[in-house]
N, C-alpha and C positions, 0 to 999 in steps of 0.2 A: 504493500500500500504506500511506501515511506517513498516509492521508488518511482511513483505516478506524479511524483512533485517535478519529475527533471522533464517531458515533455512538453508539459504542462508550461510550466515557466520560459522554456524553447519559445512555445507557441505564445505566450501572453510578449514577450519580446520582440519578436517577427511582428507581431498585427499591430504594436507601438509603434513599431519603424512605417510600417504600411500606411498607415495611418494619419502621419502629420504630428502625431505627439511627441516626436524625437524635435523636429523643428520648431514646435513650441518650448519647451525644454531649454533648448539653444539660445532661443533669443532673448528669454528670461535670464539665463547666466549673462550671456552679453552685457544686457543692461546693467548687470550688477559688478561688473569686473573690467570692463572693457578699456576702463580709462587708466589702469595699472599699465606699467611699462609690461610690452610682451602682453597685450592685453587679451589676443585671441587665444594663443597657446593656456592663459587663466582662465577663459571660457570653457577652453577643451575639456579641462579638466574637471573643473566644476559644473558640468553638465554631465561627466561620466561620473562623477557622482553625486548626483542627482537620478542617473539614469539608474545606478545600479542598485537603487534601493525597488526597482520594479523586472528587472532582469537576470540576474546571478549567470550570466555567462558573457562570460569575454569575447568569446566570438561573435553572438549577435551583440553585442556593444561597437567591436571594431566591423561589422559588414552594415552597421544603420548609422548612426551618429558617426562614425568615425567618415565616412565617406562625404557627410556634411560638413564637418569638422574640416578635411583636407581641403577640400575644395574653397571653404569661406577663406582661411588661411591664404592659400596659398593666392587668391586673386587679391587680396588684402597688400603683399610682398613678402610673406612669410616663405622662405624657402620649402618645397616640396620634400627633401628630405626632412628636414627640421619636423616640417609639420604631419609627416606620417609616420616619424619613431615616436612622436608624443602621441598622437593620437593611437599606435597601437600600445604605449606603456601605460595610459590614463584607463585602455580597456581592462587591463588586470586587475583595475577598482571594484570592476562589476560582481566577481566571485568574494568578494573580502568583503565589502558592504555589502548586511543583509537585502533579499534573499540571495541564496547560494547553491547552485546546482553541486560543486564540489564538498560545504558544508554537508549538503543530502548524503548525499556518496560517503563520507566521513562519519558520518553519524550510525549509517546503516551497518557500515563491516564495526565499528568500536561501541555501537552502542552509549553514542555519549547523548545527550538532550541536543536535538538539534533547536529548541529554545535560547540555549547557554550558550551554541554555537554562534547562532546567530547575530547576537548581544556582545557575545566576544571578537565578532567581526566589524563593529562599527568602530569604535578608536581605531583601530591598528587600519583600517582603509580611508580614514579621512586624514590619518599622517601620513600612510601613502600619498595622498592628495596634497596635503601643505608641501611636503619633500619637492614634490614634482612643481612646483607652483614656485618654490625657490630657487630650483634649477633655471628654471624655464626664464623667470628674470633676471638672475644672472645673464645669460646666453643672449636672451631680445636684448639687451641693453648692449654687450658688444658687439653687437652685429649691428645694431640701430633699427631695430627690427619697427614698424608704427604704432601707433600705438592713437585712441580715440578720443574726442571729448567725453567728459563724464555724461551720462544719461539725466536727463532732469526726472525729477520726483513722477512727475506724469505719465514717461515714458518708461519708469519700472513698473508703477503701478497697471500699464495697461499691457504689458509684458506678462506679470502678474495675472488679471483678468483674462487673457487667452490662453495663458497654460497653468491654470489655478486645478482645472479638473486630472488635467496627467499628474503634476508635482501633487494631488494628495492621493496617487495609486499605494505609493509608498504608506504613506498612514494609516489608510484601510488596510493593508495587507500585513504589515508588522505590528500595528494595532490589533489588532482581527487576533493574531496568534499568543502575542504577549499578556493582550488581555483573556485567555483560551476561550474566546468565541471558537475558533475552529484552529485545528490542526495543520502544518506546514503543506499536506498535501490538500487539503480546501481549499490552503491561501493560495496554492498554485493555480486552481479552478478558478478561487474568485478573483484573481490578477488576469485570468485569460477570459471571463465574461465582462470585467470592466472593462477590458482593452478593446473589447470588439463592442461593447455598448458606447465606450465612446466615438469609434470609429463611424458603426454603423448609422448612431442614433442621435449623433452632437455634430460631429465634423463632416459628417456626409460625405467620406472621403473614401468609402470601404465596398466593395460589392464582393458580393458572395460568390464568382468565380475568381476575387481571388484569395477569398479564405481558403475554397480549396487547395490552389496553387500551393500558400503556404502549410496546410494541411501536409501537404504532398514531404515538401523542404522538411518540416518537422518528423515526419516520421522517417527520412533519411537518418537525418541525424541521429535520433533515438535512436535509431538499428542500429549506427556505429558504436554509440554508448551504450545501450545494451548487450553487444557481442563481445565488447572488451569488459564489461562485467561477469559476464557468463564464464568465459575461460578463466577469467583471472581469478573467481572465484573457484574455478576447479583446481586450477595450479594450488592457491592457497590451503584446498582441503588436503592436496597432497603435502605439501610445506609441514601442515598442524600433526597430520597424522605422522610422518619421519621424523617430529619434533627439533626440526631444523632453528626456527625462533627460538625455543630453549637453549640451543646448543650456541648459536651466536648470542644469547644472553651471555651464558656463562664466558665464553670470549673475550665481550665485550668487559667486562668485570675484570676479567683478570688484564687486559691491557689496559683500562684507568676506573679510578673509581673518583676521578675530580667531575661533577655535574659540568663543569662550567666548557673544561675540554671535550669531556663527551658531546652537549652539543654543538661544540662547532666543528666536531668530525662528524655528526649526521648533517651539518647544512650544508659541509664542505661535500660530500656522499650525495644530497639530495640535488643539490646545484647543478653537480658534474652530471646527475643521470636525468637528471631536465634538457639536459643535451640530447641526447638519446632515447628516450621515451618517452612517450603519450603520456599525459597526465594524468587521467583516468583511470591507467593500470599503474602507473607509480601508486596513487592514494591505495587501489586494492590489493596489489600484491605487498607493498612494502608498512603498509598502516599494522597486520596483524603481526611483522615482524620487531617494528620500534617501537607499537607502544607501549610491549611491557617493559622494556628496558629502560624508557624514561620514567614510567610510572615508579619502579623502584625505585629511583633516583628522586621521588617525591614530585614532579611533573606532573599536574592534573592533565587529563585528556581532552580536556577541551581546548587548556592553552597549548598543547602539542597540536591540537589539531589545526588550529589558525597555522603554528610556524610553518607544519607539512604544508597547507595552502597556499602560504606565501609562498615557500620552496619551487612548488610545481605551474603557480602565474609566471615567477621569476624565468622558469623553463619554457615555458611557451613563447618567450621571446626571443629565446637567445638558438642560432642554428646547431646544428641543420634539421632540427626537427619540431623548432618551434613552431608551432599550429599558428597562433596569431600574428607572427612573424609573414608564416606564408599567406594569409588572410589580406594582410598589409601589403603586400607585393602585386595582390592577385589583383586588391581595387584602385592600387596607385598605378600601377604599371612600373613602377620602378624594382629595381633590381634586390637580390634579399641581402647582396655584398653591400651594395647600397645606405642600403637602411637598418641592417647590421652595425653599422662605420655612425651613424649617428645616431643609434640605441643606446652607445657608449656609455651617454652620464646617465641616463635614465636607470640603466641594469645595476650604477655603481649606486645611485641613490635608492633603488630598490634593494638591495643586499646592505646599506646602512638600516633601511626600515626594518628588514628581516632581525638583523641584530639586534636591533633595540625593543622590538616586540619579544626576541627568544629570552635576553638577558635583564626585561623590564617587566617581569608579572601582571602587574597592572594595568600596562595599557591594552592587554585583553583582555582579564580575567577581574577589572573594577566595575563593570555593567554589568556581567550575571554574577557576582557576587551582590553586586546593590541588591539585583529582583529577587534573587534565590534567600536571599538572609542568610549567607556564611559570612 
């Protein structure tokens, strides 16, 4: 049941993009950032998260927003590289800000509260967002990149007014769950009937050949994510049953028993195989293997389960196997050596955030300890 949340949320993302709700979104951050130095690149980001409190996937963040993103930019004078390494490193916001299709997935093989998860993913994805938002002005300011007049009061508020009904998907949907009106997989349903109630029945921007269309796109997907859960969980029954996680416990024990070097030979471990594998089967094969070895080490599972999340966005960009990477190539048309060469600061300022959420407790684990009462 836990597991009708990932298509679901697919599909409520896809018919936001369809929809016009992505470009209301957009023009709302604009108005409120636009007059910062590097004012677009602070749009980007703060519109991916914005976005991602109603999508949990990276990839429909960089194939809807990101393509509007690239294109405002880049006619603005933002260079075309520039502005499709930010816009695919702003998409790895989408998974870390609740909802989260890979939270799901993490929750389901650890059995941790995907409540807790969730809660534990909004700090650590709106420093994500400042990180990037720092970079970013550094960077416009020596390039001399343009940057806009401030928006008057008027024109945020009626920015405001056009996209007041998407910017509160998020609140009904995280509301909905926090307050347990319904479970993570209802929120996924009632994000995917808003989406199309707005489309259908406000923006008039929607018809019904091509919900199917996206119907169609959506159960793609799922198949891929589904098939790479299916084996990976058979691998894993073989894994549990040879008692192989045991035996790399014990290993790991006898080579350190310092918490603080242990993890940063699982990020330096998780980093290197975000190069080389899916991220989907990193979370299922390797989650039943680390998390008891951190947990011994007094690591609650929820705060591991953010860092593994981090670890495996951080992997989706970097090649040759990064998924959002090739996403970003497929709608710019630029090359992935390209756009690799100016992922640069993003990937170094994403691996500061990793560290400072692995070796900073609290800024995942201070929101579900607030709701939870520990």
């Amino acid at each position: 049941f836990l597991l009708l949340a990932i298509p679901l949320f697919i599909l409520a993302a896809h018919v936001m993009n369809a929809t016009g709700s992505t470009e209301r979104i957009f023009a709302f951050a604009n108005s409120l950032v636009r007059h910062i130095t590097g004012g677009l690149a602070h749009v980007n980001v703060l519109s991916n998260m914005i976005f991602a409190g109603m999508s949990g996937s990276a990839l429909a963040d960089m194939a809807g927003l990101g393509v509007l993103q690239i294109e405002a930019m880049t006619k603005s004078g933002y260079d075309r590289d520039f502005s499709v390494a930010l816009s695919a490193s702003a998409a790895t916001i989408g998974p870390i800000i609740p909802p989260s299709i890979p939270f799901v997935i993490y929750c389901w093989i650890s059995g941790a509260s995907v409540g807790e998860m969730f809660l534990a993913g909004f700090l650590p994805g709106v420093l994500m967002g400042v990180l990037m938002m720092i970079v970013s002005y550094f960077l416009a300011r020596r390039r001399n990149y343009p940057k806009f007049p401030r928006a008057s009061l008027g024109e945020v508020g009626r920015s405001l007014y056009h996209g007041i009904l998407p910017l509160m998907a998020p609140v009904i949907i995280l509301g909905g769950m926090y307050t347990g009106a319904f479970t993570p997989t209802e929120a996924a349903m009632v994000a995917t009937i808003y989406a199309i109630a707005l489309g259908a029945l406000v923006f008039r921007g929607f018809a019904w050949p091509q919900f199917s269309a996206l119907c169609l796109r959506v159960l793609k997907d799922t198949a891929v994510a589904m098939y790479i859960l299916a084996t990976a969980t058979a691998f894993n029954w073989i894994l549990t049953r040879e008692q192989i996680p045991a035996r790399i416990g014990e290993y790991t024990f006898q080579l350190t028993q310092n918490p603080y070097l242990l993890l940063l030979i699982i990020n330096v471990f998780l980093l290197i195989l975000g190069c080389f594998m899916e991220n989907t089967a990193i979370l299922i094969i390797f989650t039943p293997i680390l998390l008891p070895i951190v947990t011994q080490f007094g690591m609650s599972p929820v705060h591991f389960g953010v860092v593994l999340v981090l670890n495996v966005m951080i992997g989706t960009l970097t090649p040759p196997f990064g998924i959002v990477l090739y996403m970003a190539s497929a709608v710019s048309k630029l090359s992935v050596e390209r756009i690799s060469i100016a992922l640069i600061p993003y990937i170094a300022i994403l691996i500061v955030n990793l560290m400072l959420v692995t070796y900073i407790p609290p800024i995942a684990m201070t929101l579900p300890n607030l709701f939870t009462g520990k």
